[in-house]
C-alpha positions as a Markdown table, in Angstrom:
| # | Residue | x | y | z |
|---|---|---|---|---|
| 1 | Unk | -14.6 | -82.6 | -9.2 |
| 2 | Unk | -11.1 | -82.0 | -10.2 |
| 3 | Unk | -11.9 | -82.7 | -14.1 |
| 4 | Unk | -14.7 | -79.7 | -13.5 |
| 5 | Unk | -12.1 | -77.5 | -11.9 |
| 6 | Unk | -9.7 | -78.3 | -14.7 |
| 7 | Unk | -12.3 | -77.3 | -17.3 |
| 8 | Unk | -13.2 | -74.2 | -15.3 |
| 9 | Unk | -9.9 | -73.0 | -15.0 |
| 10 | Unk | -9.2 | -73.7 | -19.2 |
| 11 | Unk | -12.1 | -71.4 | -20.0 |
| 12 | Unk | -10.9 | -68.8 | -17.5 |
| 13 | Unk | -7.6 | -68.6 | -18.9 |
| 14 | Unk | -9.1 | -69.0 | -22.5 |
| 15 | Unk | -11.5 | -65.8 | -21.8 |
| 16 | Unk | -8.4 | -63.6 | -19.9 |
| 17 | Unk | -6.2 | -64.3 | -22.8 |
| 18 | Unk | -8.7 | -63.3 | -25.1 |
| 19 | Unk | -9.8 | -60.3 | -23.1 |
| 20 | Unk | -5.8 | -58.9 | -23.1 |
| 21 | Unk | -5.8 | -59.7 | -26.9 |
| 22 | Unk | -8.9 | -57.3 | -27.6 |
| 23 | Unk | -7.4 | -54.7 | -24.9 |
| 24 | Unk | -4.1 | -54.6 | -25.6 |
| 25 | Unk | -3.5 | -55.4 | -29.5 |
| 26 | Unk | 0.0 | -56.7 | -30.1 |
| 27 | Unk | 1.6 | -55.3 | -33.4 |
| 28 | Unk | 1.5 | -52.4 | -35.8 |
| 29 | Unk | -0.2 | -49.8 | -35.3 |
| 30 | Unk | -1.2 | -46.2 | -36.7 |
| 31 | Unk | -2.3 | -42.9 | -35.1 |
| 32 | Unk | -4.3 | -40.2 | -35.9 |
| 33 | Unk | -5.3 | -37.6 | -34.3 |
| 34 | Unk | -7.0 | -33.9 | -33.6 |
| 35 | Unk | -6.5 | -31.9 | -30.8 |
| 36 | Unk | -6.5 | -28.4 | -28.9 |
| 37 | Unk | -2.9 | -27.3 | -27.8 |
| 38 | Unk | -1.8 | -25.0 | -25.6 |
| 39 | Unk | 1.6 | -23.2 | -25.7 |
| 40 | Unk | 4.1 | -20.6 | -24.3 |
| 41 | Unk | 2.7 | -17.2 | -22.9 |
| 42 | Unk | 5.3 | -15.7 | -24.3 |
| 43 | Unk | 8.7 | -16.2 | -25.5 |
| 44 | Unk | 12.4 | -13.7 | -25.2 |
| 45 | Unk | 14.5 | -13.5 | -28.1 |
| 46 | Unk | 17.6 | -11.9 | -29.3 |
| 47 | Unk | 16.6 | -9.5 | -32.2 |
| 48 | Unk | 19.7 | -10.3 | -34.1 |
| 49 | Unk | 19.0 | -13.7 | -34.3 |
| 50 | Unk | 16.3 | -13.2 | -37.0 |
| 51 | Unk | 16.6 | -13.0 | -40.9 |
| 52 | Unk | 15.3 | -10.3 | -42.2 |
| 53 | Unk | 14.6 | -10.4 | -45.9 |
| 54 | Unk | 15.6 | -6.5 | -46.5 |
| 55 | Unk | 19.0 | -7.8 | -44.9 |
| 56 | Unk | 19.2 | -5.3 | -41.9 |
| 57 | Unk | 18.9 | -5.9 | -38.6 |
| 58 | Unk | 18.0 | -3.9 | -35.5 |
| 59 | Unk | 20.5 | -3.6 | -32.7 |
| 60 | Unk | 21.2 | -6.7 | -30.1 |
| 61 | Unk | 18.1 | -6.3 | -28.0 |
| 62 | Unk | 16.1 | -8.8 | -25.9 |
| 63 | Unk | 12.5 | -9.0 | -27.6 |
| 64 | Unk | 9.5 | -10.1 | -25.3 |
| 65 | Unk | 6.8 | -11.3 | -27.6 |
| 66 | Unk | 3.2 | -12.0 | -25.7 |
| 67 | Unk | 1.6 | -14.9 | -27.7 |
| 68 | Unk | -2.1 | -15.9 | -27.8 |
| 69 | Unk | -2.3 | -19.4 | -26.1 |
| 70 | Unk | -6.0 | -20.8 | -26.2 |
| 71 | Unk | -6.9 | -23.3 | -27.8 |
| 72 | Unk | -4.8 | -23.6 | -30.8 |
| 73 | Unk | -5.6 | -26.8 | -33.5 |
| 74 | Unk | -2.8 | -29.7 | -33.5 |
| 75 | Unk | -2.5 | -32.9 | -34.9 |
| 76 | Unk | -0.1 | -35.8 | -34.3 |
| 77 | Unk | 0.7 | -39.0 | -36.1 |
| 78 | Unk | 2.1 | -41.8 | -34.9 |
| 79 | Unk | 3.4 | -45.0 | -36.0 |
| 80 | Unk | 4.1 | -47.9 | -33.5 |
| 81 | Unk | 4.6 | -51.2 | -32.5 |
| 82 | Unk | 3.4 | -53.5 | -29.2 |
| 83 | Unk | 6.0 | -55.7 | -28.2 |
| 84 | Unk | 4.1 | -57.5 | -25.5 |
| 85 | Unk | 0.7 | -56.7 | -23.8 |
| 86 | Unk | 2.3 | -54.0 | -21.5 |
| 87 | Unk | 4.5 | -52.4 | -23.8 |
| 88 | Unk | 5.3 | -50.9 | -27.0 |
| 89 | Unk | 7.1 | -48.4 | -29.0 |
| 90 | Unk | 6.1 | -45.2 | -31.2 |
| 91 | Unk | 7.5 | -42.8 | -33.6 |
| 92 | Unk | 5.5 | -39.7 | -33.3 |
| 93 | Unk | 4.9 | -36.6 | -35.4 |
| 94 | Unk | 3.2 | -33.7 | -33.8 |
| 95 | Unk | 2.0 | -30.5 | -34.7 |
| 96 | Unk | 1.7 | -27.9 | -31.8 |
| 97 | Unk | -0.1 | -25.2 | -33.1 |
| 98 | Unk | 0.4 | -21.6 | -34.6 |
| 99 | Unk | 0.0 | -19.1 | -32.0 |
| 100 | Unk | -0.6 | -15.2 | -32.9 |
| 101 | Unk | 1.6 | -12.8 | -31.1 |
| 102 | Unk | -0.7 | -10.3 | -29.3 |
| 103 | Unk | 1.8 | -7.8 | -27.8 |
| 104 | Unk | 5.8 | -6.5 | -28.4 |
| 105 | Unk | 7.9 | -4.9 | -25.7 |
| 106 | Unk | 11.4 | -4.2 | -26.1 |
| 107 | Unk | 13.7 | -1.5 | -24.3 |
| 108 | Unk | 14.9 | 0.4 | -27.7 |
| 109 | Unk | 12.0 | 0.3 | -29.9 |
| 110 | Unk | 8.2 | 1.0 | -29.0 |
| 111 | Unk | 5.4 | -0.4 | -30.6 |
| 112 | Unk | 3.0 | 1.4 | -32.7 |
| 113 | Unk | 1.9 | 1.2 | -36.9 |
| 114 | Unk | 0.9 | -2.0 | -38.0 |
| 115 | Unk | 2.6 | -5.6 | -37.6 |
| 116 | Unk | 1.8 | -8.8 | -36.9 |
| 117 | Unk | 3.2 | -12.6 | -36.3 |
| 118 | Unk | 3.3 | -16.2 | -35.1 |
| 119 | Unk | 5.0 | -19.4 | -33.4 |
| 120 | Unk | 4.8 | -22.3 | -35.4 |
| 121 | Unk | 5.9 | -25.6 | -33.6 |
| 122 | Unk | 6.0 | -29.4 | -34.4 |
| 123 | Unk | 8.2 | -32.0 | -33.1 |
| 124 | Unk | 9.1 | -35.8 | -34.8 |
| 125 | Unk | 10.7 | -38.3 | -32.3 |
| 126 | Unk | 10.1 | -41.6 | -30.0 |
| 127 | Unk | 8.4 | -42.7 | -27.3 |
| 128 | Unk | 7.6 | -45.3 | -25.3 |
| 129 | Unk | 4.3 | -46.7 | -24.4 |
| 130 | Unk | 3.3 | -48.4 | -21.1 |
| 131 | Unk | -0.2 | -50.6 | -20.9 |
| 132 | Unk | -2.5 | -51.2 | -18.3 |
| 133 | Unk | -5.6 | -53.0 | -19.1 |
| 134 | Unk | -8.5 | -52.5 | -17.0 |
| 135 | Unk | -11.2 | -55.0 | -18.8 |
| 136 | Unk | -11.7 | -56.0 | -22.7 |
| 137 | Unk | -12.4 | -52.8 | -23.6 |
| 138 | Unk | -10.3 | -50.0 | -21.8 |
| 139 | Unk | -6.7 | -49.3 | -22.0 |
| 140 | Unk | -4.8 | -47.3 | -19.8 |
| 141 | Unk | -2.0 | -45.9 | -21.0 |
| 142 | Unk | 1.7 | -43.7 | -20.3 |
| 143 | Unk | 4.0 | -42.4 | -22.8 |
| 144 | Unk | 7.4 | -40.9 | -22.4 |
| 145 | Unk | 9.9 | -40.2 | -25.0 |
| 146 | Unk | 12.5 | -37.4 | -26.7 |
| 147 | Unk | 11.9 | -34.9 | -29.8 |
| 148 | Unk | 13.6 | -32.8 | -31.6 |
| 149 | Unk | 11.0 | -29.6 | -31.4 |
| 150 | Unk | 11.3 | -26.9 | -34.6 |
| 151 | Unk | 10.0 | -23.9 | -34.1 |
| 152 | Unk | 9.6 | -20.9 | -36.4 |
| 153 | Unk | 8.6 | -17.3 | -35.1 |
| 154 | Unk | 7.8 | -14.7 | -37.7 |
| 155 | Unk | 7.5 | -11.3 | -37.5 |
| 156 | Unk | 5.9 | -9.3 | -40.0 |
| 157 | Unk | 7.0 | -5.7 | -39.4 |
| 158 | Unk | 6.0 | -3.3 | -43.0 |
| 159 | Unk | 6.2 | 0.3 | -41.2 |
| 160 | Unk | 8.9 | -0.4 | -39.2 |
| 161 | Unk | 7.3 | -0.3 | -35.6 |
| 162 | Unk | 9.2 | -3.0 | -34.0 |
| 163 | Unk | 12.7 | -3.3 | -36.1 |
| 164 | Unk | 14.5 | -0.4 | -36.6 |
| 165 | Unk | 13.7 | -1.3 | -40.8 |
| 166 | Unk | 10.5 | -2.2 | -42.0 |
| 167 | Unk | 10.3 | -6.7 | -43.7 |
| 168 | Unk | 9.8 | -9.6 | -42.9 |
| 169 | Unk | 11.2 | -11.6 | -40.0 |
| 170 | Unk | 11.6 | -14.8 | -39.2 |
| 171 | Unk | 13.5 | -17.1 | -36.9 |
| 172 | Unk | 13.8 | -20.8 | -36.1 |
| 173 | Unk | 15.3 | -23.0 | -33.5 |
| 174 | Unk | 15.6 | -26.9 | -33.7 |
| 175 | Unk | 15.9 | -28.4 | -30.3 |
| 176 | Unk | 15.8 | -31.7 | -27.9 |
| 177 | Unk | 12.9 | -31.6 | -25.8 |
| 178 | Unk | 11.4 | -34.1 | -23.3 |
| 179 | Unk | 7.7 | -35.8 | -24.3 |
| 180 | Unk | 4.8 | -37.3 | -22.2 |
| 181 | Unk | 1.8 | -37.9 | -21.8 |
| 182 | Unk | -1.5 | -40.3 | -20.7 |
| 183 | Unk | -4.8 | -41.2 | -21.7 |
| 184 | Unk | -7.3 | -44.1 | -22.5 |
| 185 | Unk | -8.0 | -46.2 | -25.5 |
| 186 | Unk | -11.4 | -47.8 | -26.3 |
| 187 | Unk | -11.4 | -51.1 | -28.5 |
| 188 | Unk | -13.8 | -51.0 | -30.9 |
| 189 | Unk | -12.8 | -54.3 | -32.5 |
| 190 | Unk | -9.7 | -56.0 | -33.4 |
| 191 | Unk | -8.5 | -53.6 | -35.5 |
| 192 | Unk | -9.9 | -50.3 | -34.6 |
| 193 | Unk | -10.0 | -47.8 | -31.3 |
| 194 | Unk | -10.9 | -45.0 | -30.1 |
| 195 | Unk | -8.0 | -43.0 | -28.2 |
| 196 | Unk | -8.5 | -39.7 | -25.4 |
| 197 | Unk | -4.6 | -38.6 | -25.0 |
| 198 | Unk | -3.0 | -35.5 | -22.9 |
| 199 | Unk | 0.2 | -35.1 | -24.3 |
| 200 | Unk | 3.0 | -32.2 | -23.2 |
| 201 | Unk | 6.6 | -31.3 | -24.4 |
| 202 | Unk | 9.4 | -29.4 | -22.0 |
| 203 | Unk | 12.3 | -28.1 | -24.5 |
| 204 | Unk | 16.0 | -29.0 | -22.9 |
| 205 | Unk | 17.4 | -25.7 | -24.1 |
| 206 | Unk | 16.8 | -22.4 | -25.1 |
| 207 | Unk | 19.6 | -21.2 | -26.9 |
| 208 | Unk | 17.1 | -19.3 | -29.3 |
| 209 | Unk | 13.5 | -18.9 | -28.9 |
| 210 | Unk | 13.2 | -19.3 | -25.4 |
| 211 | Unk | 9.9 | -20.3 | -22.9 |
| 212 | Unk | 8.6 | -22.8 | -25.3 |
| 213 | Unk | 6.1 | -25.7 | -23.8 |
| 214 | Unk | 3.2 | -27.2 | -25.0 |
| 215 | Unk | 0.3 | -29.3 | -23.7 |
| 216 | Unk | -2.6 | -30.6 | -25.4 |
| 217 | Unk | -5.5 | -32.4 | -25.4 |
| 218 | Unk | -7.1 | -34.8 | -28.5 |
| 219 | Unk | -8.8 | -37.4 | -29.7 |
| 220 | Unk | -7.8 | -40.0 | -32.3 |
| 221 | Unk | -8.3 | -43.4 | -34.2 |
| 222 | Unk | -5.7 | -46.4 | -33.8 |
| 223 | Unk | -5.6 | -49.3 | -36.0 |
| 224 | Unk | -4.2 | -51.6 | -35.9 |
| 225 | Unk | -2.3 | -54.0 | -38.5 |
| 226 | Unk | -2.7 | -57.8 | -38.9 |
């Protein structure tokens, strides 16, 4: 009796261990994936923080710009390493979108004639990446980590309806910001899954662009490196 509980338990632990080997992959591994991201509403700036390529700018204001947040295409990439079954580590490269701006209001100039514009946002940093395993398939997971966020906001402004002088305007803003995020991984063998991810960013400062946060939702491929 006690040799068949030995041998009973051996293949139990055998299976388990093999099971948290095919759920949770220990190693390299890469990242890559689509999504749909959602950012700011809108975002305040000062006008004279822009460059303008004619060289003139309009008088210190506070610029409210309403921005077009549905569903814009991101991307990330990710490159990371499991240190043990429940943990591992990640450098991550994410694209947040390019959002249209749909509206102007500022309290010296009013808008009229034609213009037009964007935010463009990605962020490059680290995270770190918490496991739970629910059989030899599925793969809970939690990420949190810090990025530095760039951002670019560009106004293009040919009659003059928003800046007292008619160009091109553009501004940028490089920040820390705070990333999480959540979501499941599928193993589809040893060295391949499928990945469902939420992922958001919260900026720690707005010292130019301000209002900026992003969420989004994607799908993506890991393999994994042997």
């Amino acid at each position: 009796m006690k040799k068949i509980f030995k041998i009973s338990s051996l293949i139990l632990l055998s299976l388990t261990t093999s099971n948290m080997a095919l759920a949770t992959q220990r190693g390299i591994y890469g990242d890559l994936g689509l999504g749909l991201g959602f950012g700011p509403s809108n975002t305040i700036v000062k006008s004279d923080y822009f460059i303008n390529s004619d060289g003139t700018l309009s008088a210190n204001t506070s610029d409210l710009y309403t921005l077009n947040t549905r569903g814009v295409t991101t991307g990330f990439v990710n490159l990371g390493y499991n240190f043990i079954p429940y943990f591992g580590a990640e450098v991550d490269v994410t694209y947040w979108g390019k959002q249209n701006l749909t509206s102007f209001v500022s309290s010296l100039t009013t808008q009229s004639g034609e213009w037009d514009g964007n935010l463009q946002s990605y962020s490059y940093g680290l995270n770190g990446v918490g496991y739970l395993p629910l059989d030899d398939k599925i793969n809970l997971f939690a990420k949190l980590g810090f990025a530095m966020l760039n951002s670019k906001l560009t106004v293009n402004d040919p009659t003059g309806s928003i800046f007292f002088n008619p160009g091109s305007y553009r501004m940028t803003s490089n920040e820390p910001s705070l990333v999480y995020g959540a979501g499941a991984l599928y193993q589809i063998n040893k060295y391949l899954a499928g990945e469902l991810e939420w992922k958001g960013l919260n900026r720690f400062s707005d010292s130019r662009i301000s209002n900026i946060n992003y969420n989004l939702i994607s799908i993506a491929l890991r393999f994994t490196f042997k």
